[in-house]
Kinemage of the C-alpha trace (Angstrom):
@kinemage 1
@onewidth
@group {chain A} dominant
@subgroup {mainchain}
@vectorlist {calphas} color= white
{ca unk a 1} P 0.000 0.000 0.000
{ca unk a 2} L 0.954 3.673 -0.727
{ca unk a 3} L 2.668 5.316 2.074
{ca unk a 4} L 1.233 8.977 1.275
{ca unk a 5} L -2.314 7.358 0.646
{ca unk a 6} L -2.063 5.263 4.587
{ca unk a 7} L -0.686 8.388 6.029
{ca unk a 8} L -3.647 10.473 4.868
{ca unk a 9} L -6.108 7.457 6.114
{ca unk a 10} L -4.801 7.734 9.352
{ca unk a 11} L -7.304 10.158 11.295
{ca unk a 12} L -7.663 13.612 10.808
{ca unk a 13} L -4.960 15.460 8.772
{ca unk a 14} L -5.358 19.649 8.304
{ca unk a 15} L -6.192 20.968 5.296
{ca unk a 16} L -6.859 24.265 3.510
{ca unk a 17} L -9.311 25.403 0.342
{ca unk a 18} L -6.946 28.930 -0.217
{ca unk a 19} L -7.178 27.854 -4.080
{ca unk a 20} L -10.516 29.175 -4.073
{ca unk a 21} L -10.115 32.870 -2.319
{ca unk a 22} L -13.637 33.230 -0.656
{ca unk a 23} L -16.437 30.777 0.456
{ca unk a 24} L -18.708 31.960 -2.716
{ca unk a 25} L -15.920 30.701 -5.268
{ca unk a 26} L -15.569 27.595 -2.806
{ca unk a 27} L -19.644 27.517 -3.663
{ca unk a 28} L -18.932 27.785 -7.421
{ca unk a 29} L -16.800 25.133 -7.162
{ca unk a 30} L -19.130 23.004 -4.663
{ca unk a 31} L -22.010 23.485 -7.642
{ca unk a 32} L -19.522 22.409 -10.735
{ca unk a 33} L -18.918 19.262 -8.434
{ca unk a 34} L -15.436 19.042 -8.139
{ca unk a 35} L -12.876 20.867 -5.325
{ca unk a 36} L -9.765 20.493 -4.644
{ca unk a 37} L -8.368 20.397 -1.287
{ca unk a 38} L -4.575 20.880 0.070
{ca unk a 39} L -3.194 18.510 2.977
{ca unk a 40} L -0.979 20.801 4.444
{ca unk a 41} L 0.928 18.505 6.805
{ca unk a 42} L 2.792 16.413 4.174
{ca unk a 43} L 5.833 17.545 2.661
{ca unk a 44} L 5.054 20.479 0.408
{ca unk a 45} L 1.581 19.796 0.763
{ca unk a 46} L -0.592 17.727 -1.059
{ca unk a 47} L -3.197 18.857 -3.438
{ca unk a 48} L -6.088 16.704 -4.330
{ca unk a 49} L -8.964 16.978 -6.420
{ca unk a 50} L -12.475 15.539 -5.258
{ca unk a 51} L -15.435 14.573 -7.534
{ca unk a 52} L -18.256 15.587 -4.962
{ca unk a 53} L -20.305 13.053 -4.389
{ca unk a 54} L -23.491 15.262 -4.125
{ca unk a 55} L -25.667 12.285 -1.887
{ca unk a 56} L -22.392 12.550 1.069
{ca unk a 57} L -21.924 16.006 1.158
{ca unk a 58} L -23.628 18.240 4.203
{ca unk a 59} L -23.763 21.758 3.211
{ca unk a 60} L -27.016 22.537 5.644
{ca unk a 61} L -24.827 24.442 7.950
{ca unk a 62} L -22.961 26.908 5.129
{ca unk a 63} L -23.897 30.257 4.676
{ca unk a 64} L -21.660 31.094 1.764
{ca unk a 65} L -22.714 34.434 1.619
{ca unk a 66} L -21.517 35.749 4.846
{ca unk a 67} L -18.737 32.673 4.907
{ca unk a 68} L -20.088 31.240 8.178
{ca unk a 69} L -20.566 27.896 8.787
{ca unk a 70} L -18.850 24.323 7.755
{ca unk a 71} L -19.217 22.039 4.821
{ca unk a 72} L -18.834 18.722 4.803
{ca unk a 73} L -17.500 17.409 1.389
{ca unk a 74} L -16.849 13.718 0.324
{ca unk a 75} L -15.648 13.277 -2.912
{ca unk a 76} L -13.747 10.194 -4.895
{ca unk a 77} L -10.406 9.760 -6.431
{ca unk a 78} L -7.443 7.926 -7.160
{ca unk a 79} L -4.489 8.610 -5.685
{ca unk a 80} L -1.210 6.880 -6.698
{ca unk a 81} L -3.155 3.990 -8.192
{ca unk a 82} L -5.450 3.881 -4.813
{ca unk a 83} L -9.252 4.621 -4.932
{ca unk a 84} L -9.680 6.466 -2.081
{ca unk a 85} L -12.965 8.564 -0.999
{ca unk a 86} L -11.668 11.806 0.382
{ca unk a 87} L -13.818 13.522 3.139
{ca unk a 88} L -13.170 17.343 3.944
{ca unk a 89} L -14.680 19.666 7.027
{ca unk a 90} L -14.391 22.771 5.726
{ca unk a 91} L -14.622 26.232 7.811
{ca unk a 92} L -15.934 28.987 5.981
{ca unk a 93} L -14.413 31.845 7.323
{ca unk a 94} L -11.113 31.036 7.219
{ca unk a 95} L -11.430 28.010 4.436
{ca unk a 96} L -9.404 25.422 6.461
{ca unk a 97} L -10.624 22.643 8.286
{ca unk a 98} L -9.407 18.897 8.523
{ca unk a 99} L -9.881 15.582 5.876
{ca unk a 100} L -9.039 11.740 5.817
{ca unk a 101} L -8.948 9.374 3.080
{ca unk a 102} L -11.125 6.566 3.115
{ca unk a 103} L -9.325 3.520 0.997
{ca unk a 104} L -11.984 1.880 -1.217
{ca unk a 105} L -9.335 -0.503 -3.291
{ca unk a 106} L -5.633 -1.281 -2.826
């Protein structure tokens, strides 16, 4: 197995949405179903893109307007030849929050 792809199934890891620079672009992206995320505690950082899967994702307690509130995001991928489900609590006002991977396939 991967060792970037255990590391980032191993509990919560911090992460950051800064690509996007306010909660309504975060939105935009939210609605075009697919956001990327950055883990910010591996070397560098690790960017990774989500396909939103629209059923798993709790966005009842965002107010993207005033950027209060969290999001919960879950989205799939494949990460160095892993299919992992990515999950991502997202604070609005400051667009970090913390993520795991879920592995679906070795």
């Amino acid at each position: 197995m991967d060792e970037l792809v255990q590391r980032l199934a191993q509990g919560d890891q911090p992460l950051n949405t800064r690509r996007y620079p306010s909660a309504t672009e975060l939105q935009q992206a939210i609605e075009r179903g697919y956001v990327l995320v950055k883990f910010t505690a591996t070397q560098g950082g690790t960017e990774l893109g989500l396909r939103l899967e629209r059923d798993r994702c709790d966005l009842t307690h965002a107010d993207f307007a005033h950027a209060v509130g969290t999001v919960q995001l879950v989205g799939t991928l494949t990460l160095n030849y892993v299919k992992v489900r990515g999950h991502a609590r997202i604070d609005l006002a400051t667009l970090d929050g913390t993520g795991q991977l879920e592995i679906l396939a070795a």
